[in-house]
C-alpha positions in Angstrom: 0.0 0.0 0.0 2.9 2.2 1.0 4.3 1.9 -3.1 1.0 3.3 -4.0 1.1 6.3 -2.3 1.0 8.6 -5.6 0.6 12.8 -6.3 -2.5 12.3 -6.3 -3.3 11.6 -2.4 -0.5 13.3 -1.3 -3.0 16.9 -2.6 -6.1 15.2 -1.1 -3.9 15.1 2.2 -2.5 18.5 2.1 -6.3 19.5 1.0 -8.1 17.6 3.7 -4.8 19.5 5.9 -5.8 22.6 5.1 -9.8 22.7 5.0 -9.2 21.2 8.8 -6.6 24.0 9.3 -9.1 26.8 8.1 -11.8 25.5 9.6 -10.1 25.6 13.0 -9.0 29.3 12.4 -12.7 30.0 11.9 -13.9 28.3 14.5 -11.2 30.1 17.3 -12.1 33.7 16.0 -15.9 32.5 16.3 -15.3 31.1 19.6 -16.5 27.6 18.9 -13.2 26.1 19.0 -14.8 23.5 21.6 -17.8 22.5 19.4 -14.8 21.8 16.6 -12.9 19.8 18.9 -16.0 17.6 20.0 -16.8 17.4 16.6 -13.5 15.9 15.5 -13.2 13.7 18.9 -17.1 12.0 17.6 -15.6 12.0 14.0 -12.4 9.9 15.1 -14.8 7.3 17.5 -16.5 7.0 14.5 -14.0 5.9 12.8 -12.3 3.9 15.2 -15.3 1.6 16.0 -16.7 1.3 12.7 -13.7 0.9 10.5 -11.0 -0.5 12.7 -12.9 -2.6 15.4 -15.3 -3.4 13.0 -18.2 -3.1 15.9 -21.9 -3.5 13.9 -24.4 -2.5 16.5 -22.5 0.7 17.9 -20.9 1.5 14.2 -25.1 1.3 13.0 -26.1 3.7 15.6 -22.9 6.2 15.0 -23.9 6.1 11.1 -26.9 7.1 11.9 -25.8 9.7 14.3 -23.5 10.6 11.4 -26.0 11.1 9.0 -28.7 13.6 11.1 -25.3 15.3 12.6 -24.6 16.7 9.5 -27.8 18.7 8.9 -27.5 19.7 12.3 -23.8 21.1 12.2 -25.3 23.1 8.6 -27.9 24.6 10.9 -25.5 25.2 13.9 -22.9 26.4 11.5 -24.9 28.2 9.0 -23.4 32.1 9.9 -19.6 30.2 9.3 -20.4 28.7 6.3 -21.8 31.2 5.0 -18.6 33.5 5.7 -16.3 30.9 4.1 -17.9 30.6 1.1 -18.1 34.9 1.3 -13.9 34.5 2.2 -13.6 32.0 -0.4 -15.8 33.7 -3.6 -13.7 37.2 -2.3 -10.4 35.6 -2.9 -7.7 38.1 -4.6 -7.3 34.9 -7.1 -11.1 33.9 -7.4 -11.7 37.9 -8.0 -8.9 38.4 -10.2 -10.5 35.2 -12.8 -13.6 37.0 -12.6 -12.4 40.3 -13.4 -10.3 38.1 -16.4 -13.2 37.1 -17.8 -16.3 40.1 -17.2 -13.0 42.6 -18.2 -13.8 44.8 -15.0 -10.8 46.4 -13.8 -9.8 46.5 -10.1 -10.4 49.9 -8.4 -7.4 51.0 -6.1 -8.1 53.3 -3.1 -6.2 56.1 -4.0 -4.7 59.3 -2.1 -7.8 61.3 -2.7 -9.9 58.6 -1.0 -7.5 58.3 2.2 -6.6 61.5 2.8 -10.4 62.9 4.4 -10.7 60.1 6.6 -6.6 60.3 7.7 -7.1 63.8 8.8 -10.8 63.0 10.3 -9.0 60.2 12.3 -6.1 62.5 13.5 -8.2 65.7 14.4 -10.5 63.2 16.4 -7.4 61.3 18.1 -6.5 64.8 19.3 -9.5 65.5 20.9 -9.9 61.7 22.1 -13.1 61.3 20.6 -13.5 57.6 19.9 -15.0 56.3 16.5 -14.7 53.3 14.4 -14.6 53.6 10.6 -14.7 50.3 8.2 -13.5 50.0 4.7 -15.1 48.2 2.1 -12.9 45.9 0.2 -13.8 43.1 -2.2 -16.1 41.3 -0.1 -19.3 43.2 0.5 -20.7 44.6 3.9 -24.7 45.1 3.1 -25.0 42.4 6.0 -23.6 45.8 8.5 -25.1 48.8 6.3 -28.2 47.2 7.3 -27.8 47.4 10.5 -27.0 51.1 11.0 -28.1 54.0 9.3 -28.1 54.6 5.5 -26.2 58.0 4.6 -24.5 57.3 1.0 -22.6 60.3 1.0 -19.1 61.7 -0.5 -16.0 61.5 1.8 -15.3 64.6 3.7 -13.4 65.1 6.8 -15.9 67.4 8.3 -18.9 64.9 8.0 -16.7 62.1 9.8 -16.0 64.4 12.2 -19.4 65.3 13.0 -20.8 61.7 12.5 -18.4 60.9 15.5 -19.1 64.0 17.6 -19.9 62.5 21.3 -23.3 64.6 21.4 -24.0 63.0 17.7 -26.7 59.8 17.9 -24.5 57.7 15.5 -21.3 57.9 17.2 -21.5 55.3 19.2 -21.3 52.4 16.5 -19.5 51.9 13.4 -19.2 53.7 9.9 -18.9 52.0 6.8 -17.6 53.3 3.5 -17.9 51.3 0.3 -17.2 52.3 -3.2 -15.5 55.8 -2.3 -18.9 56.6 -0.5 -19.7 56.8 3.3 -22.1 54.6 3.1 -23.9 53.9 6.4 -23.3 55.0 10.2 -24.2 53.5 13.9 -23.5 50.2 12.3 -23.3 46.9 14.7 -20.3 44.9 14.2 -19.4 41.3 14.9 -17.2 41.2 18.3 -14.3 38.9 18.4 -14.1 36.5 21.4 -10.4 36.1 20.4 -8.5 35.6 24.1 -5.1 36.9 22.8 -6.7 40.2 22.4 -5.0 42.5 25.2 -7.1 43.5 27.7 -6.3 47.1 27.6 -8.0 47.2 24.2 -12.3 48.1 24.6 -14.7 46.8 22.6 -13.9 49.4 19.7 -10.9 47.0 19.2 -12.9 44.0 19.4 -15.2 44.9 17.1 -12.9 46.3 15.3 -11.5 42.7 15.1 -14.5 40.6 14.6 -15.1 42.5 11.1 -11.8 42.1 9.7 -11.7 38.2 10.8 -15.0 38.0 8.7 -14.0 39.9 5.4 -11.4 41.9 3.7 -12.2 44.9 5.4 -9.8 47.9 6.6 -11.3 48.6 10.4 -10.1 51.9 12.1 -9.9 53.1 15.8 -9.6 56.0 17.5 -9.5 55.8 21.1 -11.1 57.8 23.3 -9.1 57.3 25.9 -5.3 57.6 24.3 -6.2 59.2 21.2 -4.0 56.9 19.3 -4.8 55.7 16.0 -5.2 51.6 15.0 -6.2 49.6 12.7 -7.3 45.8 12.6 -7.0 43.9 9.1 -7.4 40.0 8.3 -7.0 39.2 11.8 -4.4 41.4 13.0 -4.0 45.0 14.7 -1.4 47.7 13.7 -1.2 49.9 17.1 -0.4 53.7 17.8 0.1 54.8 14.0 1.0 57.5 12.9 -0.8 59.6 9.7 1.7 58.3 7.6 1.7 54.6 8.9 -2.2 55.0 8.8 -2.5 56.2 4.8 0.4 53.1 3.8 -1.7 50.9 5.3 -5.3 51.8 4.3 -3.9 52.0 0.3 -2.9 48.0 0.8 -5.3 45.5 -0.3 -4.3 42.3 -1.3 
């Protein structure tokens, strides 16, 4: 068996590797990393007792098990799958074929863009007023407009400003601008339950994180009680920037 070992299942391996790999990533930043490690503990019983022990009775009632578990995970699951097959149909690769094929060029955020919501973000760190602005990328947010309220208006530093006044309704929850528009205020975000978040960091930063763990989204801070400027993308924060640091890093997509 060992001499038959070809290409071929060494990919379905490194395949099987990976989807297991991603799917306990997902599962962490959800905070269902327990559900995920009963699941695979059931998963290798399974296995054990009905393809190695060969046990009939208990390996007829585990198939059965099996076969209403998996409609129950798709129901348990359903908000996860659903974001890995957003994740997966956003892919830089998966959007580049598509923009091969339809001819629709990719549309870079560029200087003009940046530059309102740089200054908004370091006239508000001054004053310590605290606001949260996200970024539209590739994969869409209607899911969080929806949430807040609709404004669809140009970028301007003043509006931001005002938006994230702490007398102003719609500071207390997120902005989202898509498509070089401010689209939406007061929006709800996603909190992580990620445990290697420092605890210094509030639930701007949490929240903050949750959204760019579930898309491609730029997510930026201003604390109200530093002042200092950060920003969470895929996963990861970029503390205490500066205007510069903050304009290289908003004009990177990949």
């Amino acid at each position: 068996m060992f001499f038959e070992f070809g290409i071929k299942d060494f990919i379905d391996i490194l395949l099987v590797a990976f989807l297991l790999y991603y799917t306990y990533k997902l599962m962490k930043a959800s905070g269902s990393i327990n559900v995920f490690t009963g699941v695979l503990v059931f998963i290798m019983i399974w296995l054990v007792v009905s393809q190695v022990l060969e046990m009939k009775l208990l390996g007829t009632i585990l198939d059965k098990l099996v076969n209403v578990g998996v409609l129950a995970l798709i129901i348990l699951f359903q908000e996860e799958i659903r974001r890995f097959l957003l994740t997966l149909g956003s892919h830089r690769h998966v959007r580049a074929l598509v923009r091969f094929f339809t001819g629709n060029k990719k549309k870079e955020a560029t200087h003009d863009d940046i530059m309102p919501i740089v200054m908004a973000c370091l006239s508000m760190g001054k004053q310590k007023v605290g606001a949260l602005i996200v970024i539209e990328h590739n994969m869409p947010l209607d899911d969080v407009v929806r949430t807040g309220e609709v404004i669809d208006a140009n970028i301007n530093q003043r509006l931001i400003e005002n938006i994230f006044f702490k007398n102003s309704p719609l500071h207390d929850g997120a902005m989202v601008i898509s498509k070089q528009r401010i689209k939406a205020a007061g929006c709800i975000l996603p909190v992580s339950h990620n445990l290697d978040i420092p605890k210094e960091l509030g639930l701007r930063h949490r929240a903050a994180m949750g959204i760019s763990q579930v898309s491609d989204a730029h997510a930026v801070i201003v604390s109200e009680e530093t002042g200092g400027i950060s920003v969470a993308y895929k996963g990861q924060f970029f503390l205490r920037l500066t205007a510069e640091e903050l304009e290289r890093i908003l004009t990177r997509v990949e």
